[in-house]
N, CA and C of each residue as an Amber inpcrd file, in Angstrom:
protein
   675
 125.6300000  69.1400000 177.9250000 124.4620000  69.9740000 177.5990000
 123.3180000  69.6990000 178.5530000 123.1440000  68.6090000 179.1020000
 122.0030000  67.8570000 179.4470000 122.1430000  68.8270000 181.3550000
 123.7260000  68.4620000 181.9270000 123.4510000  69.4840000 183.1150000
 123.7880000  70.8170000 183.1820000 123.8300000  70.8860000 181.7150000
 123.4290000  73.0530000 181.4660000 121.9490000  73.1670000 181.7730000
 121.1270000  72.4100000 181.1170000 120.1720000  72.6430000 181.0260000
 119.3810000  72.0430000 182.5880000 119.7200000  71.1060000 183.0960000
 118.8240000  70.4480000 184.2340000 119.7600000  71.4560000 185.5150000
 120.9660000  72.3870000 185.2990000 121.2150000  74.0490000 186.3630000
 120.5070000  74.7530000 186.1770000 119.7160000  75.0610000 184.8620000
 118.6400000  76.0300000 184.6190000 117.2790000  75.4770000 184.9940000
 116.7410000  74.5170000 185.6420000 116.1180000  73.8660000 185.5850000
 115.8350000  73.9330000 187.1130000 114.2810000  74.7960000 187.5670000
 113.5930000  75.5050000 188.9230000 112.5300000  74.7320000 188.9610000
 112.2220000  74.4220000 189.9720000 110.8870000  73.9980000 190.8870000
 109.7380000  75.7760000 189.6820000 109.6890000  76.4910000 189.6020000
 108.7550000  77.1080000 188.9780000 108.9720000  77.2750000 187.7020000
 110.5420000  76.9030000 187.0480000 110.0610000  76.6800000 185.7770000
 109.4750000  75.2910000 185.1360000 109.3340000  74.5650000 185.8370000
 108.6300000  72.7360000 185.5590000 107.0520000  73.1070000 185.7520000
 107.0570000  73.6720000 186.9440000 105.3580000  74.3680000 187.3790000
 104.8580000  75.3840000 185.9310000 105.5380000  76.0680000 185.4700000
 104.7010000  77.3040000 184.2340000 105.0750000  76.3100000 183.5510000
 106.0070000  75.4740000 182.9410000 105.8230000  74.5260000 182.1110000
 104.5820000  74.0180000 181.7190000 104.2920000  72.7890000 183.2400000
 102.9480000  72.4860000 182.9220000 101.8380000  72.7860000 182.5750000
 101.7590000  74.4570000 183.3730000 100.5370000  74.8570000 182.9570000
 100.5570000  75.1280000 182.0450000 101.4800000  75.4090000 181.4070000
 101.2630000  75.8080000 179.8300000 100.9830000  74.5190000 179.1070000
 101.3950000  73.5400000 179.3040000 101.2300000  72.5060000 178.5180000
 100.0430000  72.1320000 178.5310000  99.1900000  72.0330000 179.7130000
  98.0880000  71.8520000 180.3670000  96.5450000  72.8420000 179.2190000
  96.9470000  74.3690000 179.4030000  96.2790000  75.4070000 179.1490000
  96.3090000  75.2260000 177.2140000  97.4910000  74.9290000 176.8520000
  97.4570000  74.7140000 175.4890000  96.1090000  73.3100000 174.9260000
  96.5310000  72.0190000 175.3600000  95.9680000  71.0160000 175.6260000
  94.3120000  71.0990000 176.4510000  94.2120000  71.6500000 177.0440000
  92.7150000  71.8110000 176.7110000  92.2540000  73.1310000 176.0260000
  93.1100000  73.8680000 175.4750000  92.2920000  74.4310000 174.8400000
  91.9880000  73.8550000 173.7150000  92.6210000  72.6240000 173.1920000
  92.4940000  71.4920000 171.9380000  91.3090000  70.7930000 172.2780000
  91.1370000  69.9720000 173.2210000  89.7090000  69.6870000 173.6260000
  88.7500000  70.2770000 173.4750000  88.4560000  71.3490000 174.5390000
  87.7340000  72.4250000 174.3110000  86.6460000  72.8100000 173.0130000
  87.8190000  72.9490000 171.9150000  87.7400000  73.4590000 170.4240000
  86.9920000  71.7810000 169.8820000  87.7980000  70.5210000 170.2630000
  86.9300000  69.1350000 169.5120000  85.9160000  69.0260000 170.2360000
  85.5250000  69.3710000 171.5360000  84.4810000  68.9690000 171.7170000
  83.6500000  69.6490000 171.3070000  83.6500000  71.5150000 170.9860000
  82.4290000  72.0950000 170.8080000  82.3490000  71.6380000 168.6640000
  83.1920000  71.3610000 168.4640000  83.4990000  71.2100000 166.8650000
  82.1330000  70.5210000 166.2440000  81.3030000  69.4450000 167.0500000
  80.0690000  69.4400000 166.8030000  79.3090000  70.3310000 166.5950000
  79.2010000  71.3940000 167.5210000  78.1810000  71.8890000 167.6400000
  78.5230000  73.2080000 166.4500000  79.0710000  73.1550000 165.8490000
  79.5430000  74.3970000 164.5300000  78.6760000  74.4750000 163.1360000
  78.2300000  73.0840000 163.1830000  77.5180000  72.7900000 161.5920000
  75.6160000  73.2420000 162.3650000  75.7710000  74.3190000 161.4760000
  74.0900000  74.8410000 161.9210000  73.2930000  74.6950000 160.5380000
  72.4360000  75.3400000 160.6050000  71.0590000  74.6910000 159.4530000
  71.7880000  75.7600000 158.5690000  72.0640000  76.7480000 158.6150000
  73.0090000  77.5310000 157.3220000  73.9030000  76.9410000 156.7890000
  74.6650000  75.9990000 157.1250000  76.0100000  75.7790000 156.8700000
  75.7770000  73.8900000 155.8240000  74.4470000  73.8480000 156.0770000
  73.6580000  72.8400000 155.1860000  73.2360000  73.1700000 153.8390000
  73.9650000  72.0480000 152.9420000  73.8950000  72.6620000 151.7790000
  72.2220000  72.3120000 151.2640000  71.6960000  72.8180000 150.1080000
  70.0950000  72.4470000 149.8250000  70.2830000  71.1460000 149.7870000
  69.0300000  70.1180000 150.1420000  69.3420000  69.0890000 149.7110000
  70.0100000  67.8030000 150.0760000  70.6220000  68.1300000 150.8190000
  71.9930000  67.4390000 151.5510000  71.2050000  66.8560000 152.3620000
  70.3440000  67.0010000 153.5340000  69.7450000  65.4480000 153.8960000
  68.6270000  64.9040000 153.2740000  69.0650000  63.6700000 153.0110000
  68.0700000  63.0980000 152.3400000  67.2800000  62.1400000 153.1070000
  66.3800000  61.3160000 152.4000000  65.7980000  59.9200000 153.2280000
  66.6380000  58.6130000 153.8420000  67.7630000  58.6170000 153.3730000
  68.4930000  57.5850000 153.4940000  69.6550000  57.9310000 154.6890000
  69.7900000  59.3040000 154.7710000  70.6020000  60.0460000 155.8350000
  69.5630000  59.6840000 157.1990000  68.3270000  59.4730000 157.6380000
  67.3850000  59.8100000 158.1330000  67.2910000  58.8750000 159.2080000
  68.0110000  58.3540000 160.3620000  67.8810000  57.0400000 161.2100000
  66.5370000  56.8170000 161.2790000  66.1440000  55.3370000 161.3900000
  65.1000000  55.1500000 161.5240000  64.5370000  55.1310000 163.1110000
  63.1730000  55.5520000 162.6860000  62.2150000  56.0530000 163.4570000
  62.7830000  57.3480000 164.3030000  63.7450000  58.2850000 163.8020000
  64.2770000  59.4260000 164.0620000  63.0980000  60.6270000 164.2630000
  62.4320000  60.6400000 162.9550000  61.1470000  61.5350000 163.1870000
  60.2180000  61.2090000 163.7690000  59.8810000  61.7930000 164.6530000
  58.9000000  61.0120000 165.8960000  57.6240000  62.1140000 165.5020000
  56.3210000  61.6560000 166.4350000  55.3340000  62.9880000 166.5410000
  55.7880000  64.4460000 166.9830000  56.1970000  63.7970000 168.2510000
  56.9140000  65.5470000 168.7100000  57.9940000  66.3410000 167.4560000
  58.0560000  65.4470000 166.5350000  59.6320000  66.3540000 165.6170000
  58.7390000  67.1610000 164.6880000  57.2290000  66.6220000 164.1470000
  56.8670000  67.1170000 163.1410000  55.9380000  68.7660000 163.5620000
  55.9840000  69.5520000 163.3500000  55.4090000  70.6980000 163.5390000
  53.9480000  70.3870000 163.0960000  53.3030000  71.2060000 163.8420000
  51.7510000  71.4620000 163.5110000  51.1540000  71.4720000 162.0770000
  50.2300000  70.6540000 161.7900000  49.9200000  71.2840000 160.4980000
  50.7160000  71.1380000 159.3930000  51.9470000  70.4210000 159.5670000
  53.3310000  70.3030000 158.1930000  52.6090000  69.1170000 157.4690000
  52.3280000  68.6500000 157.7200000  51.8870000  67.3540000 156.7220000
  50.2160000  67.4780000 156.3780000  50.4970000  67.7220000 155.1790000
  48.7640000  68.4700000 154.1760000  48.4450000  67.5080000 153.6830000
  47.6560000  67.7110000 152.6870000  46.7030000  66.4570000 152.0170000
  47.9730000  65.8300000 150.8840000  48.2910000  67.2070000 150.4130000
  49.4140000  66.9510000 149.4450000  50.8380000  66.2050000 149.5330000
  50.9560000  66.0480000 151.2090000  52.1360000  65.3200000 151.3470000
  51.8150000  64.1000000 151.6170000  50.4470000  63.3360000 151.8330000
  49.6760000  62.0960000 152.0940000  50.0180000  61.1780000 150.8140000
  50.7460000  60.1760000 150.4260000  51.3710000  59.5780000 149.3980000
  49.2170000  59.0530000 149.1670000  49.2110000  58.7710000 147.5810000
  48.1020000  58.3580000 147.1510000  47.9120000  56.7300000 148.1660000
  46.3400000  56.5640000 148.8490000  46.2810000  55.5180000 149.2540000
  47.3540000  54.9740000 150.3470000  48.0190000  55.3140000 150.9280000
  48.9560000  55.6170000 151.8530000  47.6700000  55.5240000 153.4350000
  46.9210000  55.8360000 153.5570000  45.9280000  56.2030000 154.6410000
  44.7260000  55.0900000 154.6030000  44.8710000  54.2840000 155.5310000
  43.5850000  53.5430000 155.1570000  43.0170000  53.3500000 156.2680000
  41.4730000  52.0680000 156.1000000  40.8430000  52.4620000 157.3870000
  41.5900000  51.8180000 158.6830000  42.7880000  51.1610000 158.4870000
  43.8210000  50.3290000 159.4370000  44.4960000  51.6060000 160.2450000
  44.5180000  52.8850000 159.5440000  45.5500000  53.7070000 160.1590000
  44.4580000  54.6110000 160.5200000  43.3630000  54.4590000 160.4080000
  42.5670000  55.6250000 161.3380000  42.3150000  55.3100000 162.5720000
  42.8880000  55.6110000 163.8430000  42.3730000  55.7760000 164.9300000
  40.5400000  55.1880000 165.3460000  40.4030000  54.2770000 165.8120000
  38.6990000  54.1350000 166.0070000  38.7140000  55.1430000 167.4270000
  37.8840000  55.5050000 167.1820000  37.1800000  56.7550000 168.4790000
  37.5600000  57.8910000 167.7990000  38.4270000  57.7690000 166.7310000
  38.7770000  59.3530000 166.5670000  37.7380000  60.0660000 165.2920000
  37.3430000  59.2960000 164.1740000  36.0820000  59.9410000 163.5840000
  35.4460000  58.7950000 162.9540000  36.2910000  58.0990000 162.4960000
  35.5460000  56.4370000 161.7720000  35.5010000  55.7750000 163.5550000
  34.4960000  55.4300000 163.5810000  33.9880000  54.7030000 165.0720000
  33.9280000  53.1870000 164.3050000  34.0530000  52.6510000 163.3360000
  33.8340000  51.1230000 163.2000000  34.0290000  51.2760000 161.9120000
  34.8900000  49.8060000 160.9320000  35.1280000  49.3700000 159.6700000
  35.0660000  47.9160000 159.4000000  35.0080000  47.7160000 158.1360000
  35.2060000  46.5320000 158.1640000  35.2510000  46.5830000 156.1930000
  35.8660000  45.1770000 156.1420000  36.3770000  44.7010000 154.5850000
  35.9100000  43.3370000 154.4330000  35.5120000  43.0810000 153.5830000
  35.5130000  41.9230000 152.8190000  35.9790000  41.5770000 151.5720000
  36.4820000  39.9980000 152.0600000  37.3070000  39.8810000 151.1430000
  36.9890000  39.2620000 149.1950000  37.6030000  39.4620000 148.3640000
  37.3660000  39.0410000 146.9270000  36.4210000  37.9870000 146.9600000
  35.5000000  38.6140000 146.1530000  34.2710000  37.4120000 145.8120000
  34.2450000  37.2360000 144.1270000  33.9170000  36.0240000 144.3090000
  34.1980000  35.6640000 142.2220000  32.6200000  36.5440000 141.9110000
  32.9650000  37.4710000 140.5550000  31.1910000  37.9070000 140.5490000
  30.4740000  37.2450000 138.9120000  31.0790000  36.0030000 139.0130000
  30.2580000  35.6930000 137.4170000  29.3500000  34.8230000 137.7940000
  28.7450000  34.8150000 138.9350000  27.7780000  33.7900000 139.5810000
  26.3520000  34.2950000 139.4130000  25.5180000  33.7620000 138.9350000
  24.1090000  34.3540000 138.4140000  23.0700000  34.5860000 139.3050000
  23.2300000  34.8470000 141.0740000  22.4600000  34.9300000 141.5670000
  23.2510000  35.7160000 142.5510000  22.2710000  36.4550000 143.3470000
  23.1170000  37.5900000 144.5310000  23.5960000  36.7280000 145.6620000
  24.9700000  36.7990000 146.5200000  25.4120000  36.5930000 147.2650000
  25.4070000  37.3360000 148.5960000  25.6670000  37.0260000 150.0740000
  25.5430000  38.3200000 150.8540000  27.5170000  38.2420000 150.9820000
  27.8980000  39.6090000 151.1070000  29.4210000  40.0130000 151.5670000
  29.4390000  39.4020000 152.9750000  30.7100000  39.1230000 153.1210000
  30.6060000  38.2280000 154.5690000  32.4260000  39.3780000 154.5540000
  32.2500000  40.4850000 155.8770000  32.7040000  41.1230000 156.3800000
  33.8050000  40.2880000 157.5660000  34.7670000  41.2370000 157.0480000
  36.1720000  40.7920000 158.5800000  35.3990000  40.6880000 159.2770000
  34.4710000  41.1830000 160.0710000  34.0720000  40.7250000 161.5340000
  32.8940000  41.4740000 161.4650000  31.7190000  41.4100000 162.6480000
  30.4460000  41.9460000 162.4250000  30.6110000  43.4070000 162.8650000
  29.8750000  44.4600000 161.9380000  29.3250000  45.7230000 161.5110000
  28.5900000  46.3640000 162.0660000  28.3870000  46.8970000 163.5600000
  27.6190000  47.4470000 164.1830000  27.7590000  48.6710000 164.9230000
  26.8950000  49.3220000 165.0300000  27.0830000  50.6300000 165.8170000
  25.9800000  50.8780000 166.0950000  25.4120000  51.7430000 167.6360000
  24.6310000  52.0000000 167.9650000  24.2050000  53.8680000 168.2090000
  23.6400000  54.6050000 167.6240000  24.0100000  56.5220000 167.2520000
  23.4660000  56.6380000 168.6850000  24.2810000  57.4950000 169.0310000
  24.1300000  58.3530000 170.5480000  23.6790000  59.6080000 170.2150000
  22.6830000  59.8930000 170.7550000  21.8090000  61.5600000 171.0540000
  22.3250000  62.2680000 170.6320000  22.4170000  63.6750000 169.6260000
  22.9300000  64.6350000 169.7570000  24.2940000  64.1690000 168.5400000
  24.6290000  62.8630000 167.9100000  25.6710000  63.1680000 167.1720000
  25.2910000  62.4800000 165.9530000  25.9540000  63.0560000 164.9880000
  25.2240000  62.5210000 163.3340000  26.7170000  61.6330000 163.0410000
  25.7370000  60.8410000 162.2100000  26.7280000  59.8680000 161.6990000
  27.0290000  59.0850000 160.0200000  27.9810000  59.3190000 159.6150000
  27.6420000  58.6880000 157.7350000  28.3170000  57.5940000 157.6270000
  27.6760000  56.4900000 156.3650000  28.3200000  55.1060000 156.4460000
  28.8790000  55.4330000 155.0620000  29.9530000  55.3310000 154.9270000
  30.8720000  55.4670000 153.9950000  30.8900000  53.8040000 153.1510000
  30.4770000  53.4730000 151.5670000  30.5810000  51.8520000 151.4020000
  31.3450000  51.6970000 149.7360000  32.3620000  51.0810000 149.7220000
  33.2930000  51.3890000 148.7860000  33.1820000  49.8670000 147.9790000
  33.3070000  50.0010000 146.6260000  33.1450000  48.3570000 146.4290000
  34.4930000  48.5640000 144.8190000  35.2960000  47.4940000 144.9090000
  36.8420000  47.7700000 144.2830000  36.6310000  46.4140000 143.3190000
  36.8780000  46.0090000 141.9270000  37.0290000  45.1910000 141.4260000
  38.4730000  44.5740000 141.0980000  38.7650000  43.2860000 140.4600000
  40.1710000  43.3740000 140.2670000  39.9500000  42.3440000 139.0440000
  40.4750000  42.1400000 138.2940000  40.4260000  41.8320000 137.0040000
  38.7750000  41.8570000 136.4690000  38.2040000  42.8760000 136.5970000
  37.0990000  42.6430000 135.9440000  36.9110000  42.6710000 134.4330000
  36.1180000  41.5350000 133.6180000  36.2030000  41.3260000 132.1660000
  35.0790000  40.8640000 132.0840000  34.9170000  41.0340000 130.7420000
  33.4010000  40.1950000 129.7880000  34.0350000  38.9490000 129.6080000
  33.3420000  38.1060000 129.5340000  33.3360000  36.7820000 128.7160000
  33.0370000  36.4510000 127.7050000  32.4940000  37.3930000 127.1920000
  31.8320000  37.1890000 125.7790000  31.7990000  38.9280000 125.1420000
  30.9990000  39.2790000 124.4670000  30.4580000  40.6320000 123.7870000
  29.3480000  41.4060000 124.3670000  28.7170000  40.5160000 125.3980000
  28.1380000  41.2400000 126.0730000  28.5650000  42.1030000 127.2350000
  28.0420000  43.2340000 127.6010000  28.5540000  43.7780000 129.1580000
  28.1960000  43.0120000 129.9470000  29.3350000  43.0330000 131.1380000
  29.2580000  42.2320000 132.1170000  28.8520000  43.1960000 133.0860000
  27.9520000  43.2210000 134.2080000  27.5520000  44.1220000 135.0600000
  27.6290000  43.3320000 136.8560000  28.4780000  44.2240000 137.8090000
  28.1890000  43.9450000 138.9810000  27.3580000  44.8210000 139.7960000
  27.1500000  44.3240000 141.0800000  26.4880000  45.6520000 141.4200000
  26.2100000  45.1410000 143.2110000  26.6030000  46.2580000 143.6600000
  26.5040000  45.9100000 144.8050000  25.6810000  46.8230000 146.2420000
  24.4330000  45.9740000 147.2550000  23.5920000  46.9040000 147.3090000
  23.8780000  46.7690000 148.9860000  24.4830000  48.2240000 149.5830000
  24.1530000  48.0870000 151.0980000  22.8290000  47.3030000 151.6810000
  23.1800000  47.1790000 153.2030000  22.2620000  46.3950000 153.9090000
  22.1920000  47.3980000 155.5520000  21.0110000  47.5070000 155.6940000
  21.5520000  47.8770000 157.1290000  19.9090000  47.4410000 157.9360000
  20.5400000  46.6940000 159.0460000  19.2910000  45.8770000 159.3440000
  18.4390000  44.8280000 158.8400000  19.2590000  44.5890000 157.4090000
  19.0760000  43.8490000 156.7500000  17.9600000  44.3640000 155.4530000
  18.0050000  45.5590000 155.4730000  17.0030000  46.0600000 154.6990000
  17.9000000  46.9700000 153.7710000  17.6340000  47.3730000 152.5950000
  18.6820000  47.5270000 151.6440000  18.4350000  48.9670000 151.6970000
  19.8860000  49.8820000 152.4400000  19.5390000  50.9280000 152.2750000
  19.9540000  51.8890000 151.5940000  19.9620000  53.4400000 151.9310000
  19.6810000  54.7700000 150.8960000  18.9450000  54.5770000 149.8490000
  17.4630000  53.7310000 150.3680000  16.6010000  53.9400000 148.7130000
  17.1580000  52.9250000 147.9000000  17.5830000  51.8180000 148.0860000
  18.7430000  50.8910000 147.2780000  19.3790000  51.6020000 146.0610000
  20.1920000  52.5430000 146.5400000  20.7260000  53.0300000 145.6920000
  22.1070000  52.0340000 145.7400000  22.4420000  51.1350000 144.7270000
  23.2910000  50.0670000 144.2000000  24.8880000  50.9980000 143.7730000
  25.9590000  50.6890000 143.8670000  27.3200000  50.1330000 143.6790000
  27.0910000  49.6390000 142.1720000  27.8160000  50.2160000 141.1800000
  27.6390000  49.2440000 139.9840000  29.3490000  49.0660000 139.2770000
  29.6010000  48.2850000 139.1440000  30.9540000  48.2850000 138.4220000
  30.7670000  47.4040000 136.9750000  30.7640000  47.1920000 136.2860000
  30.7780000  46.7120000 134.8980000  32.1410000  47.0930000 133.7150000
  32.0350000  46.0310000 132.9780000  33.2430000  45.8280000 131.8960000
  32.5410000  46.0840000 130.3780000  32.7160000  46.3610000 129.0380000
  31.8530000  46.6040000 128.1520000  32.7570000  46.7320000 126.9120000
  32.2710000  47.1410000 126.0350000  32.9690000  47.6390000 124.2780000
  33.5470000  49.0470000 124.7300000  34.9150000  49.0590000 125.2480000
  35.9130000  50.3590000 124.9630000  35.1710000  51.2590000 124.2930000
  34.9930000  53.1420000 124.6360000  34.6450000  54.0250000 123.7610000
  35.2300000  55.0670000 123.7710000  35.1470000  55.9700000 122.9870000
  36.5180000  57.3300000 123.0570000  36.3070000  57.9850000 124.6090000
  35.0880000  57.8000000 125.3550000  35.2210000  58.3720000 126.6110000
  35.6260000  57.1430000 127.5110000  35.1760000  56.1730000 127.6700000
  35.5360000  55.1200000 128.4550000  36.9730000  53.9910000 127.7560000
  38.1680000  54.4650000 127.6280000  38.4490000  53.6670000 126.5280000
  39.2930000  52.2910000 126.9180000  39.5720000  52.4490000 128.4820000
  39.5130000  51.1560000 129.3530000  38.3350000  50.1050000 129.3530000
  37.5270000  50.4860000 129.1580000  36.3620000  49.4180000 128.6690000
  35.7280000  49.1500000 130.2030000  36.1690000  49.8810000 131.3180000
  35.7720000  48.9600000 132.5810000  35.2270000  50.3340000 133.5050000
  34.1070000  49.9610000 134.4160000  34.2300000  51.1820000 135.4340000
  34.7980000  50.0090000 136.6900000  35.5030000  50.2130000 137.0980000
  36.1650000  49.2700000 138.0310000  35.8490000  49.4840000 139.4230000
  35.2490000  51.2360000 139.9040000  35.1410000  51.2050000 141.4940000
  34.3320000  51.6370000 141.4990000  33.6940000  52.0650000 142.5590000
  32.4740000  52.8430000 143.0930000  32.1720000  53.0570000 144.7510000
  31.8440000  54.7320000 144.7620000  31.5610000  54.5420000 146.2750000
  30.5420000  55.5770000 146.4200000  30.0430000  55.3770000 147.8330000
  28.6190000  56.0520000 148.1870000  28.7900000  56.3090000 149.6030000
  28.3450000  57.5200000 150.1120000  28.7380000  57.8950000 151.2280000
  27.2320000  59.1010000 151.6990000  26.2120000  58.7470000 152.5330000
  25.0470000  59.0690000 153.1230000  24.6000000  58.8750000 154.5650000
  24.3650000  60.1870000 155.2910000  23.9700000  60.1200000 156.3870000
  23.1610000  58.3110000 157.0180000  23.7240000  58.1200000 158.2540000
  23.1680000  56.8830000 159.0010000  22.9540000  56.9950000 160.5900000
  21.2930000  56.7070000 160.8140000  21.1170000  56.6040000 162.1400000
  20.7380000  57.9670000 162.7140000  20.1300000  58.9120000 162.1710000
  19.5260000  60.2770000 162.6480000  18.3400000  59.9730000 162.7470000
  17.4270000  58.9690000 162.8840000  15.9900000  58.6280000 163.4760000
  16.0200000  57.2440000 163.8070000  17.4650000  57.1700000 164.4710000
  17.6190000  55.6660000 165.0750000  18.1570000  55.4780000 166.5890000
  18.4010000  56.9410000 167.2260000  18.8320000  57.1860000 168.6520000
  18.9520000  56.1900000 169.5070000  19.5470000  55.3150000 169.9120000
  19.9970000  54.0190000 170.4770000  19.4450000  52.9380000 170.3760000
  19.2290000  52.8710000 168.2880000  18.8110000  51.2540000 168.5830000
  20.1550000  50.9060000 167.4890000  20.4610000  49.4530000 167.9200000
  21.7970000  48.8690000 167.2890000  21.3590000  49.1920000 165.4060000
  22.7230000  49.6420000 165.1710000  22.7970000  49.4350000 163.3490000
  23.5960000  48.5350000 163.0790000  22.7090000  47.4390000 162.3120000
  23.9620000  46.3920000 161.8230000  24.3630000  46.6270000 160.2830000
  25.4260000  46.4740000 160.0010000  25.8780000  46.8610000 158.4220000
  26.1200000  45.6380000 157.7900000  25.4110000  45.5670000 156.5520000
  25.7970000  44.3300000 155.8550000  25.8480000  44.7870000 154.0450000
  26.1580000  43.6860000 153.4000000  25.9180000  43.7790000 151.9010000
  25.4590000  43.1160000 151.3760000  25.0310000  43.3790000 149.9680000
  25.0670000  42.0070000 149.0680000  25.1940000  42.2240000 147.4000000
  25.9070000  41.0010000 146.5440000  25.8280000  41.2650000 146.0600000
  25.5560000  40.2430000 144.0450000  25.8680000  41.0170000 143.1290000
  24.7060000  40.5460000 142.7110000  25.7750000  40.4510000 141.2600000
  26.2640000  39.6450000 141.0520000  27.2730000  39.4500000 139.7030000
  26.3210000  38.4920000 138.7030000  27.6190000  38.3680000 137.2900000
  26.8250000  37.5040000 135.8990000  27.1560000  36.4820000 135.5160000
  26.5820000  35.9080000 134.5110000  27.2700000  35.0310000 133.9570000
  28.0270000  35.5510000 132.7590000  27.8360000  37.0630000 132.7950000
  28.2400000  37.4780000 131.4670000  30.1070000  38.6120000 131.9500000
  30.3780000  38.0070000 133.1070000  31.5560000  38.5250000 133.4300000
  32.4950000  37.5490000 133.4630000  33.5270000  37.6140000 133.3050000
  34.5720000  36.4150000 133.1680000  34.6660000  35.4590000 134.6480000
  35.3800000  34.6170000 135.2280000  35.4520000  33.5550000 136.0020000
  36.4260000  34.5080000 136.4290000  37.4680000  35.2740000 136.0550000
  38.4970000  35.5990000 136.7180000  38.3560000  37.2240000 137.2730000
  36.9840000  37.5150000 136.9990000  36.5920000  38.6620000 137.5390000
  36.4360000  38.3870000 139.0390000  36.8240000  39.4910000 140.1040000
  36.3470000  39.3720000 141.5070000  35.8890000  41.1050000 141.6030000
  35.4260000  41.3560000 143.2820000  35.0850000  42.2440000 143.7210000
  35.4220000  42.3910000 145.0610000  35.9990000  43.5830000 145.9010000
  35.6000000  43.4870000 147.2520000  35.3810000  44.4270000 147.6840000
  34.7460000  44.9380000 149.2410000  33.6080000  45.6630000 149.2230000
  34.1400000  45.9780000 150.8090000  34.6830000  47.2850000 151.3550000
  34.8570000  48.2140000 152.6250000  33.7300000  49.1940000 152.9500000
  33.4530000  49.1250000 154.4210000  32.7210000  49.9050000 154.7570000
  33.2240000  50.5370000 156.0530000  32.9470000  51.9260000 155.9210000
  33.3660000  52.7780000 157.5020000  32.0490000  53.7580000 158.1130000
  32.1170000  53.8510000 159.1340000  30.8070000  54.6020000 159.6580000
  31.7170000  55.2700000 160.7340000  31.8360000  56.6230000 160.1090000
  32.3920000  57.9480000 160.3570000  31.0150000  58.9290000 161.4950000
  31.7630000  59.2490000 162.6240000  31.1820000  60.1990000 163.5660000
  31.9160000  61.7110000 163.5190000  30.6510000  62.4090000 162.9220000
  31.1780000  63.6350000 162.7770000  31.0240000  64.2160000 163.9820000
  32.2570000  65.5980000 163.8920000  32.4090000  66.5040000 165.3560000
  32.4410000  67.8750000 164.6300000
């Protein structure tokens, strides 16, 4: 059988052989290699990628479209003054850290690092001053009251309008018993055209707040455009 078949057996039938074998065989390639490229955004079921599908650091700036990420997609507190850009509208921040406030006389806030800015011609500027408690309590039946009063230049400013946080007797409107934060946010440095602003605090706790009461106290000075 073997030299029936190797008498039938031509220099051009070994040649169309191959190519056929050849022409079949990549057209198999061909088909796996484009086989990637088949699954399009239709062919995705809802849902189907999730966060965990998502390589990391996959979404870059360039991936996100203009404008896709709103206030509403900003997770609560997610944004702080660490992730704002300085030069881009907060020009300077600073934090200080937990101070005990059952001490019967005012203290000054002693800030991450010193608080200054100097307003350039032509641009307005607001000092944003946030003051956060963390276990704040009475010690007794009386209200416990903190209160905390910007500084700028060392002179107590917006009119000393005070920061107050206090703890008290629970009521059907307050029924946490505590106002725990407070913030104040007023133009700074529109009749101060290049002389230095230094930012400071101080502040002013009881004896009628518990030992395990603290406070701490952020400030940003935002350049509007």
């Amino acid at each position: 059988m073997l030299r029936a078949i190797g008498k039938r057996l031509t220099y051009a039938n070994v040649i169309a052989s191959l190519a056929l074998f050849f022409a079949l065989g990549g057209g198999v390639v061909w088909a796996a290699s484009h086989k990637a490229n088949q699954i399009g955004t239709g062919k995705l079921k809802q849902n189907a990628v999730t966060a965990g599908k998502i390589k990391a650091n996959a979404v870059t700036t360039a991936k996100i479209r203009e404008n896709a990420v709103t206030n509403a997609k900003i997770r609560e507190g997610a944004v702080n003054f660490g992730k704002i850009a300085t030069g881009t509208n907060v020009i300077a921040s600073a934090t200080a850290s937990s101070i005990a406030v059952d001490g019967p006389t005012a203290v000054p806030v002693s800030f991450s690092g010193p608080l200054t800015f100097t307003p350039a011609a032509g641009s307005a500027y607001m000092m944003s001053i946030e003051a956060r408690s963390t276990n704040l309590a009475r010690s007794g039946t009386e209200p416990c009251r903190v209160t905390v009063i910007p500084l700028v230049n060392g002179a107590e400013w917006n009119g000393g309008s005070p920061l107050v946080l206090s703890a008290f007797e629970p009521t059907g409107e307050a029924p946490t018993g505590t106002i725990p934060g407070a913030g104040l946010t007023s133009p700074i440095g529109l009749l101060a055209t290049g002389q230095t602003q230094t930012i400071g605090a101080k502040l002013i706790g009881g004896p009628r707040c518990s030992s395990s009461s603290q406070a701490s106290v952020a400030v940003a000075i935002t350049q509007l455009k």
